[in-house]
C-alpha positions in Angstrom: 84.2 113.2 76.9 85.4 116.3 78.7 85.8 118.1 75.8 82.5 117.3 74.8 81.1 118.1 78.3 83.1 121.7 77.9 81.8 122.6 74.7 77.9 122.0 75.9 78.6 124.2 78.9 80.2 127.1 76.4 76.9 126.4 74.5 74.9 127.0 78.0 73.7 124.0 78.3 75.5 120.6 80.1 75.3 119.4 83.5 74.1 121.8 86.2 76.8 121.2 88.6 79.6 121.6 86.3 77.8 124.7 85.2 78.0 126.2 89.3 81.9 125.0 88.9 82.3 126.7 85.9 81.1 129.8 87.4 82.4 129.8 90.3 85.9 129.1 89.0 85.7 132.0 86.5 84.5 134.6 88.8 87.0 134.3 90.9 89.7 134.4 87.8 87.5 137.7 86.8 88.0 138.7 90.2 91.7 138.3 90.6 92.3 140.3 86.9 90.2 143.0 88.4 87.3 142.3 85.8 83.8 143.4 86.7 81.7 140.9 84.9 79.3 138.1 85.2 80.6 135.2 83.3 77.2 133.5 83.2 76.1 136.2 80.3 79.2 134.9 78.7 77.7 131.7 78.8 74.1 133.2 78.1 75.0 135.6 75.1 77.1 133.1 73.3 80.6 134.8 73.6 82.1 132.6 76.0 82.0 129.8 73.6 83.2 132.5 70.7 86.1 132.9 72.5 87.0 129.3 73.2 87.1 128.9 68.9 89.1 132.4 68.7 91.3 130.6 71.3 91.5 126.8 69.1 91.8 128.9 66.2 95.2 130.7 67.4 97.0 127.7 68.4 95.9 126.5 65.1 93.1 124.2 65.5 89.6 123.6 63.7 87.4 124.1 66.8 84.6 122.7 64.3 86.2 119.4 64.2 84.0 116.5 65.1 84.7 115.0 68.4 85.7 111.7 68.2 83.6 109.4 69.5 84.5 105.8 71.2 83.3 102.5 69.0 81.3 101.4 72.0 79.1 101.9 74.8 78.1 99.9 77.9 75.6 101.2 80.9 75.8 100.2 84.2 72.4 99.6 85.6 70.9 99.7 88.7 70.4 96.9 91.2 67.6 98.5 93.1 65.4 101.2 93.1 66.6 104.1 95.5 68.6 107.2 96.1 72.5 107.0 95.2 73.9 107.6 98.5 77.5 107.4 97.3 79.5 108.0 93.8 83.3 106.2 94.8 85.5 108.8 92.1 88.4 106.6 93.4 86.8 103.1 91.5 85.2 105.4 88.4 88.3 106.8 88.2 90.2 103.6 88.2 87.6 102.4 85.8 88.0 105.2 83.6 91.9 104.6 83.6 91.9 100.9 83.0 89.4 101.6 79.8 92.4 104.0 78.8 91.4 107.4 79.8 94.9 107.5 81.8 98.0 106.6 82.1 100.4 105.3 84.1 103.2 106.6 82.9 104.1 109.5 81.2 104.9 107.5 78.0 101.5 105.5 77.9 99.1 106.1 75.0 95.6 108.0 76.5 92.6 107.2 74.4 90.9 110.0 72.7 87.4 108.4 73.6 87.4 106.2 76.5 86.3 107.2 79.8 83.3 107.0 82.0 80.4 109.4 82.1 77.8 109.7 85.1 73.9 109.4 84.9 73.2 109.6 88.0 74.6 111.6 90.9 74.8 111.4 94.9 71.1 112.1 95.7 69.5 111.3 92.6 66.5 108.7 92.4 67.1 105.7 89.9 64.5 102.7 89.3 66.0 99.1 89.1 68.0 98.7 85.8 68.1 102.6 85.0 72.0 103.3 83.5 73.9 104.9 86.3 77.2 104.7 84.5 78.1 104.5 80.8 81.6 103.4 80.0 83.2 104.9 76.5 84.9 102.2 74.7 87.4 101.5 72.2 89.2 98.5 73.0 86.5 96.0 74.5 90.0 93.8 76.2 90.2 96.4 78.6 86.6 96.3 79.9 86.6 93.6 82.1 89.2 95.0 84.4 87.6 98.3 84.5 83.9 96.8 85.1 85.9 94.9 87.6 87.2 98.1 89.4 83.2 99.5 89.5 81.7 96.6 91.3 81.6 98.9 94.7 81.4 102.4 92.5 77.9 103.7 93.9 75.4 102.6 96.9 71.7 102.7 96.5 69.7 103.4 99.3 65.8 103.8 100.3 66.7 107.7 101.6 68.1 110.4 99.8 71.2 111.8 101.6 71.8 115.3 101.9 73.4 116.6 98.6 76.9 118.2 99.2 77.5 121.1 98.4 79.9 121.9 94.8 82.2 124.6 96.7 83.0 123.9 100.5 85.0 126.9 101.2 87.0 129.8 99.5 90.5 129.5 101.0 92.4 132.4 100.4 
């Protein structure tokens, strides 16, 4: 999922706060090798994502290959109409391991399509029984420990609460 989430950023497209990271994160690596550029032109113009399959291509990968996709799918819906006032990453994380996007030890298997992706963010207005979660599956024996670890995952509430910011601080 992350790859997939990478390559529609390198498209210019994909989520606008992984976008910001994105940006941010490369400006400062620009920065640090003395590069005066913008890297959202990268993004704009095409060549960031030119690079990436130059890059797959040396190490002797098809960066054409399809993605591959998990057998299933599974939303979690919304209880109640209102703002998400808080995303636990702790319990999606958890959940995400348990459906076997982790491991727990370095010589545990990692799925190639499990994992969790979100629909909704902190601040974001859902009606009752709009997805807020949708779980990648490929082995439907782990999904009841990882719905399990979600139960808590995200609060609904009647007022939006102020969005945090991406980037707290530089620290340098």
């Amino acid at each position: 999922l992350e790859v997939s989430e990478s390559i529609e950023v390198l498209n210019g497209k994909g989520p606008a706060d992984v976008i910001e990271i994105t940006l941010a994160l490369a400006k400062e690596m620009l920065e640090l090798a003395g590069i005066k550029k913008d890297p959202a032109l990268a993004l704009k113009d095409g060549s960031a994502l030119a690079t990436w399959k130059k890059m797959v291509a040396a190490q002797g990968g098809n960066p054409d290959a399809k993605i591959p996709v998990a057998d299933k799918t599974e939303k979690i819906l919304a209880t109640k109409s209102g703002y998400i006032t808080d995303l636990d990453a702790f319990a999606i994380g958890l959940s995400a391991w348990r459906l076997g996007a982790g491991r727990a030890k370095k010589e545990d298997a990692v799925s190639k399509t499990a994992g969790i992706i979100c629909l909704a963010k902190e601040g974001d207005y859902v009606e009752k029984d709009q997805p807020v979660l949708e779980l990648h599956i490929d082995d439907s024996s782990r999904l009841p420990l990882a719905k399990e670890a979600l139960k808590n995952a995200f609060a609904i509430g009647a007022e939006p609460k102020e969005k945090r910011k991406i980037i707290l601080e530089r620290i340098s």
